[in-house]
C-alpha positions in Angstrom: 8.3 -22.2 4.2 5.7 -22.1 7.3 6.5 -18.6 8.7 7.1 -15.2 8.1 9.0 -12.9 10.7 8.9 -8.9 10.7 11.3 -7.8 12.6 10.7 -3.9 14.2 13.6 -1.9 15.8 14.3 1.5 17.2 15.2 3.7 13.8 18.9 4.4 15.0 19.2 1.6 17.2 18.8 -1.9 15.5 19.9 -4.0 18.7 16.7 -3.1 20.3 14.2 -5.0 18.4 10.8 -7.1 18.7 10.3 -9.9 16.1 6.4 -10.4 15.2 5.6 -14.2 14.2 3.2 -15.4 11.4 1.7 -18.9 10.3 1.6 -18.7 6.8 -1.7 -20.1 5.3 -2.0 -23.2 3.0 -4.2 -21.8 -0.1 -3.7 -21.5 -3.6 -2.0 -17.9 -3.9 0.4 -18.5 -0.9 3.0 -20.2 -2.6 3.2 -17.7 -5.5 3.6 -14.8 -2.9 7.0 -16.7 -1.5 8.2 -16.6 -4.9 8.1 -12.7 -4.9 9.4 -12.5 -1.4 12.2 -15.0 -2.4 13.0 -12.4 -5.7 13.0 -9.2 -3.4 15.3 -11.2 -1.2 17.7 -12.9 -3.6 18.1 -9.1 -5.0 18.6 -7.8 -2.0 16.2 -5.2 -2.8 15.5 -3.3 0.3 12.1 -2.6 1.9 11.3 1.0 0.6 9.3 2.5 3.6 10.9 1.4 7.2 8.9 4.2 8.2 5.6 2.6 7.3 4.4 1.8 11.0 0.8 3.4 10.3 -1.3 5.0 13.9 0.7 2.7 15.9 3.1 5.1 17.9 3.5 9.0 17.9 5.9 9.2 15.4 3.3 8.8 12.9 1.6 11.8 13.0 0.5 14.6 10.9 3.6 16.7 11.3 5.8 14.0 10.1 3.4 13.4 7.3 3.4 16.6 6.4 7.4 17.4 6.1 8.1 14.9 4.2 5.2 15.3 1.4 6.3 19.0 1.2 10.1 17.8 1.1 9.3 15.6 -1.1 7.9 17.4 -4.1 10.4 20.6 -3.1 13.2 17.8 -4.3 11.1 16.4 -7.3 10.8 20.3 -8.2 14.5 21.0 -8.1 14.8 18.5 -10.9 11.5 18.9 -13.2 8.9 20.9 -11.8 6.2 19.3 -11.4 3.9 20.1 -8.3 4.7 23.3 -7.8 2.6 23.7 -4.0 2.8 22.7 -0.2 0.5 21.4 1.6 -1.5 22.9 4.8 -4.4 21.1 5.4 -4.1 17.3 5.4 -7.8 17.1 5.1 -7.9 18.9 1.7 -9.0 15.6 -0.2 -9.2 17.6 -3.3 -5.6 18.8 -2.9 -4.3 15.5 -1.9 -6.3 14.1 -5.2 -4.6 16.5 -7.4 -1.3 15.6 -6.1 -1.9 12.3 -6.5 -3.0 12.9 -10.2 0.4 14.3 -11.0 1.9 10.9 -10.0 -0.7 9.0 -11.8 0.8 11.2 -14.9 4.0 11.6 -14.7 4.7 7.9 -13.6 2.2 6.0 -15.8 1.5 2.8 -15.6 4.0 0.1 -13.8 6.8 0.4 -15.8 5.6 3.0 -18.5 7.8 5.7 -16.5 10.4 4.1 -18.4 8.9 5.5 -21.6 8.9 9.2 -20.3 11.5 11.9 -21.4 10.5 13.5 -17.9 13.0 10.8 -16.4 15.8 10.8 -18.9 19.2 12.2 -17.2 17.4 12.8 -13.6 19.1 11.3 -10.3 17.9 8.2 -9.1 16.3 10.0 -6.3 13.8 11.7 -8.8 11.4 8.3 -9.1 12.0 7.2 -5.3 11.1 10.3 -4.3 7.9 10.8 -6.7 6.7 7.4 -5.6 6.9 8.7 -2.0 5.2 11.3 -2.8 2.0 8.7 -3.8 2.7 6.9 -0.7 2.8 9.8 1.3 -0.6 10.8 0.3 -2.0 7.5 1.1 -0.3 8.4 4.7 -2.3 11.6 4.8 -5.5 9.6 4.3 -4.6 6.6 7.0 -4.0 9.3 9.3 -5.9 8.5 12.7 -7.5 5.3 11.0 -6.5 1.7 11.3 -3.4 0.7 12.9 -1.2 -1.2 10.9 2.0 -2.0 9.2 3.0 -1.6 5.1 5.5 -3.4 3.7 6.9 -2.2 -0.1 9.4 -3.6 -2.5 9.4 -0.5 -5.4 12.5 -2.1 -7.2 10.9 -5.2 -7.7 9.5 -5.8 -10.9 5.7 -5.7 -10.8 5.4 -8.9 -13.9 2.9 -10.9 -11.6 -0.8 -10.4 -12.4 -3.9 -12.0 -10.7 -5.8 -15.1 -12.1 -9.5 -15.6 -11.5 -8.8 -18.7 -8.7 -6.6 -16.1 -6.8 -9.9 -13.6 -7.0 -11.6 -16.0 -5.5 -9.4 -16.3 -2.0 -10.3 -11.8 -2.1 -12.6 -10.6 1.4 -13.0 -7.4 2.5 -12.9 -8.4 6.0 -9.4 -8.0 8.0 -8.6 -9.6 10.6 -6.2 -8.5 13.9 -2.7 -9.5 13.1 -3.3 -10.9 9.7 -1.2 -10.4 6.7 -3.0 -9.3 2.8 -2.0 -8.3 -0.3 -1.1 -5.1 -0.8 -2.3 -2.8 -3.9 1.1 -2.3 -5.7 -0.5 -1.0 -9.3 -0.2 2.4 -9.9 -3.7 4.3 -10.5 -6.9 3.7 -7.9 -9.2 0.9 -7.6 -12.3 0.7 -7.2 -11.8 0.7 -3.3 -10.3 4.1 -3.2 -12.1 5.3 -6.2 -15.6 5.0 -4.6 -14.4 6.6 -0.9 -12.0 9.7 -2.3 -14.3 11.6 -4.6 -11.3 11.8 -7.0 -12.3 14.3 -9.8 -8.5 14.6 -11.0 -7.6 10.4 -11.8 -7.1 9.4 -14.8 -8.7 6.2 -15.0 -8.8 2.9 -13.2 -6.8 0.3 -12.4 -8.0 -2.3 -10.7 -6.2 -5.0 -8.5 -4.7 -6.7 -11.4 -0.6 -7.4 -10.1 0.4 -8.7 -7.4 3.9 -8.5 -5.7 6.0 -9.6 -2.5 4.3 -6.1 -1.2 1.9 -7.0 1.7 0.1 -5.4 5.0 -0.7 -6.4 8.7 -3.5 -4.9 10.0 -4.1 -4.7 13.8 -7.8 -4.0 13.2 -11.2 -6.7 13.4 -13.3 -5.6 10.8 -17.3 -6.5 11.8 -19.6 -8.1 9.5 -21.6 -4.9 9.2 -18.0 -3.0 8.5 -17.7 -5.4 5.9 -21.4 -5.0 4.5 -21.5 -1.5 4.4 -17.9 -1.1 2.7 -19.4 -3.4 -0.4 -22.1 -1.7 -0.5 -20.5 1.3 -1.3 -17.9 -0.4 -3.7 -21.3 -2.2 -5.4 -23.0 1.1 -5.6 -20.0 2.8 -7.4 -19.8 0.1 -10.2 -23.0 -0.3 -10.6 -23.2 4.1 -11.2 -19.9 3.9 -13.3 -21.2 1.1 -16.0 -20.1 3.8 -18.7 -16.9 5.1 -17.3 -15.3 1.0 -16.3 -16.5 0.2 -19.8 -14.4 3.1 -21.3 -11.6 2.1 -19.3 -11.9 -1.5 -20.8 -13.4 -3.4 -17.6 -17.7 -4.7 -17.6 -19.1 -4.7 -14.0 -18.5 -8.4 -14.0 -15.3 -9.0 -14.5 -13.3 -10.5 -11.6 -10.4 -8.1 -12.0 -12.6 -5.2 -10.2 -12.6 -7.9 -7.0 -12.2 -5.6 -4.0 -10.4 -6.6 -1.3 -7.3 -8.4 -0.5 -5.5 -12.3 -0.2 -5.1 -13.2 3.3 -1.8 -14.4 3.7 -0.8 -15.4 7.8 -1.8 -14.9 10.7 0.2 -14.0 13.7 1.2 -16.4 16.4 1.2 -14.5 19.6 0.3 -15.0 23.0 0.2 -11.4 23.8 -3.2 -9.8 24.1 -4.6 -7.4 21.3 -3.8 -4.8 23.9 -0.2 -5.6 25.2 0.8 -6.5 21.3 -0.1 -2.8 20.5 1.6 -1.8 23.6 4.7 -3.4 22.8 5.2 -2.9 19.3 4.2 1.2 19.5 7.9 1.2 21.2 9.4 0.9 18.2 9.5 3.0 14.6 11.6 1.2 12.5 10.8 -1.8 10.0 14.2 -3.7 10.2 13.9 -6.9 7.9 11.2 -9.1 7.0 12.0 -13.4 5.7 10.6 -16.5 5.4 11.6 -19.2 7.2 
């Protein structure tokens, strides 16, 4: 495997599409993130947000954000009430903290929902749509920020954890075009824990699995970006000694390594401008392989 290909298309029109090309990397970690891809694919577990084209075109925006939150937990209601509110204001962090809170509850760990009378007899809507919800906040936070593109796997088993080599291949730095990691445990790291002023979290979870989820950013972080960002994530551990200990984690342990695994980079000979130009024509992640 020496390339990955995400394919974007027009939502109800898959025949108009634009294919962007990546190089995977040769490291360490690269190899075990084909093997998750591989699983997803051999399942034929589809991607679970095609809508996930973040401040690239207009048809991410805070109206669409906002609908389908709201719908969201009005269909997780019918079943168990849970949320019981609507949002207004996408810039109520506390609200959007509290909502998020309720997932972290209800849903538990990975795979502790499994545990939880709350999901005995529901349709199989009732998770999907609760782990929208969590992703749907996230939206509401990215709104107007970095452009870039998530991809998600939720039905495939999250079984893969981190060692301390693949901590070592983590930077805060991103790179136009270049695919990372993506967060895929369920809880807050020390990344969003130390920018959200979350009061309403129950605890954290650090990067610890890893899965075939991944992102492309279409954003050059600078090294000042970068400084100042650890800075902050430094200055959060270092006032939260008691509360990571309680949680089981000491400042130095490499499981509260913030960042993400570079993965590829794209191979384009498009501009930064005329790639954003073309791609913001379309809304619609189609497929994603190896090859």
């Amino acid at each position: 495997m020496k390339n990955a290909i995400l394919r974007l298309s027009v939502k109800d029109d898959y025949s108009s599409y634009f294919d962007l090309k990546f190089t995977l990397l040769e490291n360490s970690f690269v190899p075990k993130w084909i093997g998750r891809v591989m699983e997803a694919q051999q399942n034929q577990y589809p991607i679970s947000e095609p809508w996930a084209m973040y401040n690239i075109n207009d048809d991410f925006n805070g109206e669409f954000v906002k609908e389908n939150l709201n719908r969201l937990m009005k269909e997780v209601d019918r079943e168990h009430k849970l949320f019981d509110l609507q949002v207004e204001d996408l810039n109520d962090q506390d609200l959007l903290n509290k909502i998020h809170s309720i997932f972290e509850e209800t849903h538990g760990g990975l795979d502790e929902w499994k545990a939880n009378p709350i999901f005995k007899n529901k349709s199989p809507m009732f998770r999907k749509n609760l782990s929208e919800i969590n992703q749907f906040v996230h939206a509401c936070e990215s709104l107007g920020g970095t452009a870039k593109i998530r991809l998600v796997w939720f039905d495939l088993p999250k079984t893969k954890v981190f060692d301390d080599d693949d901590y070592d291949l983590f930077t805060n730095k991103r790179k136009f075009g270049s695919l990372y990691t993506q967060y895929c445990d369920v809880g807050k790291n020390i990344e969003s824990l130390a920018e959200d002023n979350d009061d309403h979290h129950h605890g954290v979870v650090p990067n610890l699995h890893y899965s075939a989820d991944c992102v492309c950013y279409f954003h050059d972080d600078s090294d000042d970006d970068v400084i100042g960002r650890e800075n902050v994530y430094k200055e959060y551990v270092a006032n939260n000694k008691n509360y990571l200990s309680k949680n089981g984690y000491q400042p130095n342990d490499k499981s509260l390594t913030t960042g993400r695994i570079e993965l590829a980079r794209l191979d384009s000979d498009l501009s930064k401008e005329e790639l954003l130009e073309k791609i913001k024509k379309y809304n619609h992640i189609q497929s994603f392989f190896l090859s």
